[in-house]
N, C-alpha and C positions, 0 to 999 in steps of 0.2 A: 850235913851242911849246917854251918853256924845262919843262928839271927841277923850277923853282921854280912855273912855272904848273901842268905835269902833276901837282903834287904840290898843289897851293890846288883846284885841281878834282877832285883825289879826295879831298882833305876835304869839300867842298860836297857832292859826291854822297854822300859818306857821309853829312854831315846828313840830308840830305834822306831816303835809303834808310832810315834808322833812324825817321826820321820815317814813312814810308812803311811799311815791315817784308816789303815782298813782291820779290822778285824779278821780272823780271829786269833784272840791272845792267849796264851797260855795261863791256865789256872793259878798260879801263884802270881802271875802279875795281875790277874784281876780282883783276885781274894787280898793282896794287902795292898789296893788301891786305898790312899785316903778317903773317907766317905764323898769328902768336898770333890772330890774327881769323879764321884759314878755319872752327875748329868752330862758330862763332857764324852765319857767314854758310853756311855749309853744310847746319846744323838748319834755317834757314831757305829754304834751294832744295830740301830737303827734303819740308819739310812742302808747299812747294807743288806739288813735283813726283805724288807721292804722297799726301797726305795724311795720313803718318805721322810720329809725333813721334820725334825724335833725342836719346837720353837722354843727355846732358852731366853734368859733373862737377866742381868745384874740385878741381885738383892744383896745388901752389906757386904756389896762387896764382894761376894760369892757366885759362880752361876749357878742357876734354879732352872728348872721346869717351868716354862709359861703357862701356868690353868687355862687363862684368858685366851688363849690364843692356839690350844687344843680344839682341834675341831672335828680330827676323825676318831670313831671308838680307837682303833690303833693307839693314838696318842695318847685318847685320854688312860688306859689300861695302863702306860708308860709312868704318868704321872702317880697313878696309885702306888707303881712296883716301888717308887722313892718315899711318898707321902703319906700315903692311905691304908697300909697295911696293919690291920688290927691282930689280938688276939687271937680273935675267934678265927679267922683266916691262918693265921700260923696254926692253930689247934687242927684246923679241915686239912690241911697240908700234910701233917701228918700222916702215912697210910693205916698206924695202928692206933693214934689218939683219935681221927674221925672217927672209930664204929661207934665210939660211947657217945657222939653229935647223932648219930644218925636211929640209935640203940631211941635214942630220949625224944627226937623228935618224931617219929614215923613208925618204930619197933625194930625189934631185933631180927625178924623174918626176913627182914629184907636186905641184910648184909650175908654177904659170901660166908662160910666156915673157914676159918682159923686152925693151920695144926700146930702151931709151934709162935709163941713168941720169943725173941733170944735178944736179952738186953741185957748191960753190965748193973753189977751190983750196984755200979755208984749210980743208979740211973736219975739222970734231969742236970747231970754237972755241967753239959752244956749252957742249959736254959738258965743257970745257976753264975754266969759266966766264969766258970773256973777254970784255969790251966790243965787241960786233961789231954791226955792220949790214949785211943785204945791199941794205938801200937806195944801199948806196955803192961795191955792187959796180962793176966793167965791162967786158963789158957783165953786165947783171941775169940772172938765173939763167935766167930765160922767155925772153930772147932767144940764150941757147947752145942751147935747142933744134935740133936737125937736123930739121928739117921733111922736107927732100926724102928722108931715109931713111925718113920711116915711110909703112905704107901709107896703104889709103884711108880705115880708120877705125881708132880709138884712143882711150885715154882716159890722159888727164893727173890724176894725184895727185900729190899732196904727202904725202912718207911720213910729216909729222912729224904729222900728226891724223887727224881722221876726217871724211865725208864734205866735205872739201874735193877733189873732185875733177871733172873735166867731161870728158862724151861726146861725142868727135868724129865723125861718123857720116860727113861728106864732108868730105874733106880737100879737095879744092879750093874746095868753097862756101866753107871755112870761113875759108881763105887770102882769098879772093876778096872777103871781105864784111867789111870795114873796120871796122862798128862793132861788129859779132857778137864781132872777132880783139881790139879794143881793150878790149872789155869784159873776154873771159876773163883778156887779159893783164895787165890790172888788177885783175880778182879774186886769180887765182893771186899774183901780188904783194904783196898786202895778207897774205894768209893765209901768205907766205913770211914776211913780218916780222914775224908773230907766234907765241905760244905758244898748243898747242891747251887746256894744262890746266885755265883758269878758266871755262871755256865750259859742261861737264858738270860743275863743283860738284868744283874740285880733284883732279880725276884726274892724280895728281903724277906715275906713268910718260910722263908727257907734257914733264915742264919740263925745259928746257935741251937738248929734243931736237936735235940738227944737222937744220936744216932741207934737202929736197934734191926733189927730180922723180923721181918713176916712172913711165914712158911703156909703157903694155901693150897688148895687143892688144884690142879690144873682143869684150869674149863676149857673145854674141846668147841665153845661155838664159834661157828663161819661168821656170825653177826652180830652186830652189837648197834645199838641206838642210844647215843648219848642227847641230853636234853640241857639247853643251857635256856635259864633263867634271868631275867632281869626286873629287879626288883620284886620278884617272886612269883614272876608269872612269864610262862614257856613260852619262848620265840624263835630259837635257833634249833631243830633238830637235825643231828646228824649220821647216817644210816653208813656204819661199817662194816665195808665186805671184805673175809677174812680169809676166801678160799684161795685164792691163788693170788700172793703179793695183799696189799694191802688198796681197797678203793672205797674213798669216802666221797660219797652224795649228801649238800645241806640244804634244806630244808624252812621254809616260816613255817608259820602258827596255823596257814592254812595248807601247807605241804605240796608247795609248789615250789619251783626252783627259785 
């Protein structure tokens, strides 16, 4: 598909969406939204996500995100995804540029093991902003995998988003079974040559990320405790139970509901 088509079909979609007013929109009409359009399209993955309104604002003429008028964390999180996102947050974002954040502040003990990083030679032409495809790599970044070094099970991410990744539990089935291998290897592809930030409603630490493979080992626990921070000190922990289906319990500071 030409530029010229890619760009008459996200006018269509936009008619139509606007006609519509709900989400959700298909990835190419969100990814070459003009910037000037993410608060508009945003209050509305908003309210549907949530069912809470996103107070906007005329500035020059443009609409903006209302700081002043942000009152629940919800919103204010909203207003960062457009405003507030530094480096260092696109660097954490990363799944394989954070270990050297985590390596330097705390030690290297306490990051998972690593078996394979798999990234193009041109690596950072994203962040570089340059005209690239790994469609055009060769060979494609899925097939520099070293199969034969890794064990029997593993899981394949893609550092540049979030849950795009898959569990390999037998590595020889997995080898063995042609359409099981062609499928992942055309998921992982697709989600190679794209951006993860129009998916969650402009999560901008995500654009122009270098896209790349993290191959790790599979961890087998039923639980996990995640801890979120605010301004650097723990308030929200949240206890996930992994045994059957997924069930999360959260948690304050004094571990009460």
């Amino acid at each position: 598909m030409s530029i010229f088509e890619k760009w008459k079909q996200g006018l269509q979609w936009m008619k139509i969406q606007d006609k519509i007013g709900e989400p959700p929109w298909e990835y190419d009409f969100l990814y070459n939204l003009p910037e000037r359009e993410y608060p508009k399209y945003l209050k509305k993955i908003f309210k549907y996500r949530t069912g809470e309104d996103l107070p906007l604002k005329r500035e020059h003429g443009e609409l903006v995100i209302d700081k002043n008028r942000c009152k629940t964390f919800n919103q204010k999180i909203q207003w960062i995804k457009l405003y507030g996102i530094t480096d260092l947050m696109s660097n954490c974002a990363d799944k394989a540029n954070v270990r050297d954040f985590v390596r330097d502040c705390i030690g290297s003990e306490y990051l998972k093991p690593v078996l394979q990083v798999v990234r193009s030679e041109e690596s950072g032409v994203r962040n570089n902003n340059l005209n690239f495809s790994l469609s055009t790599l060769n060979p494609p970044l899925f097939d520099k995998i070293d199969f034969e070094k890794l064990p029997d099970s593993f899981v394949i991410k893609c550092a540049h988003g979030c849950k795009w990744h898959y569990i390999i539990r037998d590595k020889k089935d997995f080898l063995n079974n042609k359409r099981l291998f062609d499928i992942v290897k055309r998921n992982i592809t697709g989600w190679l040559e794209q951006e993860f930030f129009p998916y969650e409603g402009f999560e901008l630490q995500y654009r122009k990320m270098e896209p790349k493979l993290l191959i790790e080992p599979f961890m087998k626990e039923n639980r996990l405790i995640e801890v979120y921070c605010f301004n650097g000190i723990p308030k929200v922990f949240a206890d996930i139970h992994l045994d059957k289906g997924v069930r999360i319990c959260t948690y304050n500071e004094d571990f009460s509901y």
